[in-house]
C-alpha positions as CSV (number, residue, x, y, z in Angstrom):
1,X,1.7,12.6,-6.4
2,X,0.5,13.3,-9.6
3,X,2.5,16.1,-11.5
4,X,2.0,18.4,-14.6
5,X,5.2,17.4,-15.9
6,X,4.0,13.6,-15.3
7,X,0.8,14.7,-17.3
8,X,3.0,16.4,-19.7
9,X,4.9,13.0,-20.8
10,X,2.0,10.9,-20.5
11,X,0.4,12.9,-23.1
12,X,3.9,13.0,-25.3
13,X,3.8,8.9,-25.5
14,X,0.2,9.7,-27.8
15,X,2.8,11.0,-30.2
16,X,0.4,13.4,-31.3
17,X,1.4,17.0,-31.4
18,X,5.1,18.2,-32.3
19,X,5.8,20.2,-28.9
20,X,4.6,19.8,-25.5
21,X,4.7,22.2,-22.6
22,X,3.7,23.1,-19.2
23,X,2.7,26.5,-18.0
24,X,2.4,29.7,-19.6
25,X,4.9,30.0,-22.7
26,X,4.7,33.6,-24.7
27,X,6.0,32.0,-28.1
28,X,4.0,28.7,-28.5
29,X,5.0,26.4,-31.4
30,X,2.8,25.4,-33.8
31,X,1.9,22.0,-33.1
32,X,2.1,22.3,-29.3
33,X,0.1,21.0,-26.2
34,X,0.1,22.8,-23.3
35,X,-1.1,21.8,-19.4
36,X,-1.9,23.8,-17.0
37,X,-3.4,23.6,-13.8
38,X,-6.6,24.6,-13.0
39,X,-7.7,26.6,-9.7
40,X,-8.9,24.0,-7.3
41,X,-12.8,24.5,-6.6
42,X,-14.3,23.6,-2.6
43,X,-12.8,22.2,0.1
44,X,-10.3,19.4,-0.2
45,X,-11.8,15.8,-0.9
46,X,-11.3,13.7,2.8
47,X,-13.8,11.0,3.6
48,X,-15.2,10.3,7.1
49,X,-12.4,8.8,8.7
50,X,-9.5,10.8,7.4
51,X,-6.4,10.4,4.8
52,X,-6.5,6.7,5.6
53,X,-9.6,6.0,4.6
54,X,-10.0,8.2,1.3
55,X,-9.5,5.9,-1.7
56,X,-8.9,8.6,-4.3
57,X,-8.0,12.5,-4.9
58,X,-8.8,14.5,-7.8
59,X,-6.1,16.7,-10.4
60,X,-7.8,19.7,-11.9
61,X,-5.6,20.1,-15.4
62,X,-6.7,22.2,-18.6
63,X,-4.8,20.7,-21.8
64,X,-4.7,23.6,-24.5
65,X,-4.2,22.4,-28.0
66,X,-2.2,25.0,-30.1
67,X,-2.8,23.7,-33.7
68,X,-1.9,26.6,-36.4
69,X,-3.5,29.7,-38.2
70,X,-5.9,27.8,-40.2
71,X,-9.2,27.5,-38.1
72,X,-10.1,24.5,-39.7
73,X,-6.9,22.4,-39.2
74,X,-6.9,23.6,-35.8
75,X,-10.9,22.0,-35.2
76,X,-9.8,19.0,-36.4
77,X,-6.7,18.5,-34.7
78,X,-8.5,19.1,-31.6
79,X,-11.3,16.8,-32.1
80,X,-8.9,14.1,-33.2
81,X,-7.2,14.6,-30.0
82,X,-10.2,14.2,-28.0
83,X,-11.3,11.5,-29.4
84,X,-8.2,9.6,-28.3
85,X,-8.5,10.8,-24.9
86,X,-12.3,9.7,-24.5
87,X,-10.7,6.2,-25.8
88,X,-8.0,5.9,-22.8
89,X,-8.4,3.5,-20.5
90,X,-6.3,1.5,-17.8
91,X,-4.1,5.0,-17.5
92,X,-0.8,4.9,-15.4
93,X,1.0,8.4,-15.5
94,X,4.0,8.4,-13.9
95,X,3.7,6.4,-10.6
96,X,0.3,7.0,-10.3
97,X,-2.5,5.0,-11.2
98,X,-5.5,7.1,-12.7
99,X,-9.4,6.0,-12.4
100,X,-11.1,8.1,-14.6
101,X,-10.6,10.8,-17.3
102,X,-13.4,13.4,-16.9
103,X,-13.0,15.4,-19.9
104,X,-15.3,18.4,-19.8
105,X,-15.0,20.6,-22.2
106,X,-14.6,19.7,-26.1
């Protein structure tokens, strides 16, 4: 089972922000990435023929970049950081072996 906190350190070994969370934190650091899980959407995902037969599952997540006051800065950062996302492939986070990244919103 894929977790937040799996998600979390995946996104830690990118070395790309300063602080990473999950959850809602009141004080975020400057620097920070934050996941969250998003509300799941539908019915769940079983093919015909049940559990045994369903080759894959899908993990709503939102990752919210927290850069710093400067609007600027903080476009750039997060453009930078999708970029390296939209480059990922082969992903293994935690024990589980990930398919695709669909990243929908820049």
């Amino acid at each position: 089972m894929l977790t937040l906190a799996d998600v979390r350190d995946w996104l830690k070994s990118f070395g790309f922000a300063e602080h990473y969370y999950i959850g809602k934190l009141d004080n975020k650091e400057q620097k920070s990435i934050g996941v969250y899980q998003r509300k799941e959407t539908g019915t769940p995902r079983i093919t015909i023929g049940g559990l045994d037969n369903t080759r894959y599952d899908m993990k709503r997540i939102s990752v919210l970049l927290h850069w710093n006051q400067n609007a600027r800065e903080t476009e750039e950062a997060a453009l930078a950081f999708w970029e390296k996302l939209r480059e990922v492939t082969n992903v293994q986070i935690g024990e589980t072996h990930v398919d695709y990244l669909m990243l929908l919103v820049p």
